[in-house]
C-alpha positions in Angstrom: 7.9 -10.0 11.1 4.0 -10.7 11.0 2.5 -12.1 8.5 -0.9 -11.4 6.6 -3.6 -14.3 7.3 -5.9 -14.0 4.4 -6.8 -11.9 1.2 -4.9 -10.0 -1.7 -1.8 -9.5 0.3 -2.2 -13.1 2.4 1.5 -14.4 3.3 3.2 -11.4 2.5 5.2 -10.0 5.7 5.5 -6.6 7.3 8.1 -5.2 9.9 6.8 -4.7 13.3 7.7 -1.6 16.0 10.1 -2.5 18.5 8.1 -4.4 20.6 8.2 -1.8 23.6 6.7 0.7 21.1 3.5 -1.9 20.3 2.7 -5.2 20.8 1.4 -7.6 18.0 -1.8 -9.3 17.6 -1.0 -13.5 17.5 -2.6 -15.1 14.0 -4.5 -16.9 16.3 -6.4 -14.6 17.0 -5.9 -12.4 14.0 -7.3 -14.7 11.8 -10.0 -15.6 14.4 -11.3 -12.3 14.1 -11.5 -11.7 11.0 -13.1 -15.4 10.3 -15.7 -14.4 13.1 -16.3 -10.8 10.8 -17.1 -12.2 7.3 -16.9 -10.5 4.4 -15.7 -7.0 5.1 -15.3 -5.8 1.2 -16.1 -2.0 1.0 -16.4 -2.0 4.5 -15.2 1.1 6.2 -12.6 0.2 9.0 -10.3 2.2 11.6 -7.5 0.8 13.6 -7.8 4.0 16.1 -4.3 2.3 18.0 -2.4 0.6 14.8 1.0 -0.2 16.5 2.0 -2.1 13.2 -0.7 -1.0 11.2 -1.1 -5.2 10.9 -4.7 -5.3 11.7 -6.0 -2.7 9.2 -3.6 -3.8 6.4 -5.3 -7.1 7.2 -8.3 -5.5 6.9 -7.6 -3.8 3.6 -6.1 -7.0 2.2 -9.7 -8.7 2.7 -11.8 -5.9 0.8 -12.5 -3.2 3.6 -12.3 0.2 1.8 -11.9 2.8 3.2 -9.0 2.0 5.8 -7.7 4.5 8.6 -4.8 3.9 10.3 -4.1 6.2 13.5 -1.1 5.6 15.7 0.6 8.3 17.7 3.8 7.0 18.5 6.3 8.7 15.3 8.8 6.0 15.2 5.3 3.4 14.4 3.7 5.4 12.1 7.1 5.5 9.9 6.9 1.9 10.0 3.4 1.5 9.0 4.6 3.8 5.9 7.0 1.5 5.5 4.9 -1.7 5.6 2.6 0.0 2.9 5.0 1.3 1.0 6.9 -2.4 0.8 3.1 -3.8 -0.4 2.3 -1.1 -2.9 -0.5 0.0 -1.1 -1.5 3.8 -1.3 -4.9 3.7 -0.5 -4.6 3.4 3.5 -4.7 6.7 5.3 -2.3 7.1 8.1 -2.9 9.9 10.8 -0.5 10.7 13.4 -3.2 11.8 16.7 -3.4 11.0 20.1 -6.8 9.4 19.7 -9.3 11.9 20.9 -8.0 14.3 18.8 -8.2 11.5 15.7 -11.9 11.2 16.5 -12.3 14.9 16.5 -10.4 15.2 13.1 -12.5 12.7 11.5 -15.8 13.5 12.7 -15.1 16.9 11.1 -14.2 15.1 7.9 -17.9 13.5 8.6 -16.1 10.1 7.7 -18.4 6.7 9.6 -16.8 4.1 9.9 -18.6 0.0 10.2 -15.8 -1.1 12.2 -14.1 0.0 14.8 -10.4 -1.6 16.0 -9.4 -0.7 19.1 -6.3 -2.0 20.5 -5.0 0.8 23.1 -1.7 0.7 25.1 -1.9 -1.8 28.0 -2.7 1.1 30.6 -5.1 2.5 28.5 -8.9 1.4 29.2 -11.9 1.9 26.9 -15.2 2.4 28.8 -19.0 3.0 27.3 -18.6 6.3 27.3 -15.8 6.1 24.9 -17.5 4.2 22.6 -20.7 6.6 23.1 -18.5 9.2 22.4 -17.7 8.0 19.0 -21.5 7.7 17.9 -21.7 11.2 19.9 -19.6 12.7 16.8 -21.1 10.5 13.7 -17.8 8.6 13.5 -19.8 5.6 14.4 -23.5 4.4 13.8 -25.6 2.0 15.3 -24.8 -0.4 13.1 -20.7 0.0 13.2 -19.0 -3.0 15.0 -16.7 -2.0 17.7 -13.5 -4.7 18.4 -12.1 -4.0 21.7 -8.8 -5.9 21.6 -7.4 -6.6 25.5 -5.9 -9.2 27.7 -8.9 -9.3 29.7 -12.7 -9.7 29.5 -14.6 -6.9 29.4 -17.1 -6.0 32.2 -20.8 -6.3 30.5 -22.1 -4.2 33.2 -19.8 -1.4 31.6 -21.2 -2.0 28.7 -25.3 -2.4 28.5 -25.8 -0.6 25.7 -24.2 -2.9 23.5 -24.0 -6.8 22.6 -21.3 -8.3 23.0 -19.7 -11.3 21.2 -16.7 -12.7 23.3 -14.1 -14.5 21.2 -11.1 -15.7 23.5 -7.2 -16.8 21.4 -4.9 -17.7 24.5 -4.6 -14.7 26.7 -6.0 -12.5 24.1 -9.7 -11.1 24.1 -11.3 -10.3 21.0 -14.6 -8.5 22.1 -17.0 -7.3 19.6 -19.8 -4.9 20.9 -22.5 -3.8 18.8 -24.9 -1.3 19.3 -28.3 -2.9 20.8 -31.2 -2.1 18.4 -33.7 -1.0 21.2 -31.6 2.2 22.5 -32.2 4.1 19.5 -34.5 4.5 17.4 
């Protein structure tokens, strides 16, 4: 079970996927993050890899509206129905894409999002140009926080286009890269 850190749903408990379907952000660093974020009310949030769907329930549960939930795997997605089901909520959208194709689909729903969750599979690795790609279709903005969740720090040479704020819970990174000001104008 994991439990909600914080907001209208804090302490309640959702199921999680078998864990070699997903693995589960600590509330170390859960609650780390979303101390580090501040107020996120009617903030627009995706969870592009949601395993659980924990991270953008958490999200939701703190104010952030509109929330996108994307994971591929079947057996997690019913899960994350499940989990929202169980707290009533209706609100969260849950899309079933490997995550290219999520981008694609949303971009042509011309939906932007401020933040950005992106916890991939442990062989999966984001780059620059994956983030760029995201501003590329208008999913992003310059001003949208990307959170690259991962179990080890991020290159900054990879990354010079953006900022980044290093926040470090055990073995987990919590890196959030925004967007410097100076590359576009």
């Amino acid at each position: 079970m994991i439990r909600i850190i914080g907001g209208l749903y804090k302490h309640r408990l959702i199921n999680q996927p078998p864990l070699e379907i997903t693995r589960c952000t600590k509330d170390m660093a859960k609650e780390g993050l979303f101390n580090s974020l501040g107020d996120i009310s009617d903030k627009s949030f995706l969870d592009l890899f949601s395993g659980s769907g924990a991270i953008g329930i958490e999200a939701f549960s703190r104010g952030a509206k509109p929330v996108y939930l994307n994971e591929i795997n079947r057996e997690a997605k019913r899960n994350i129905m499940r989990n929202l089901m169980g707290l009533g909520i209706s609100e969260i959208e849950v899309l079933n894409l490997e995550a290219l194709k999520c981008i694609d689909e949303l971009s042509k729903r011309e939906i932007t999002f401020d933040i950005i969750f992106l916890d991939p599979p442990y062989k999966f690795k984001i780059d620059n140009n994956y983030l760029i790609n995201m501003l590329d279709k208008n999913i992003a903005t310059t001003k949208t926080w990307f959170i690259i969740e991962s179990d080890y720090l991020l290159d900054e040479n990879e990354f010079l286009e953006f900022n980044i704020k290093v926040l470090k819970y055990g073995r987990t990174y919590m890196n959030i890269l925004k967007r410097k000001e100076n590359i576009w104008k």
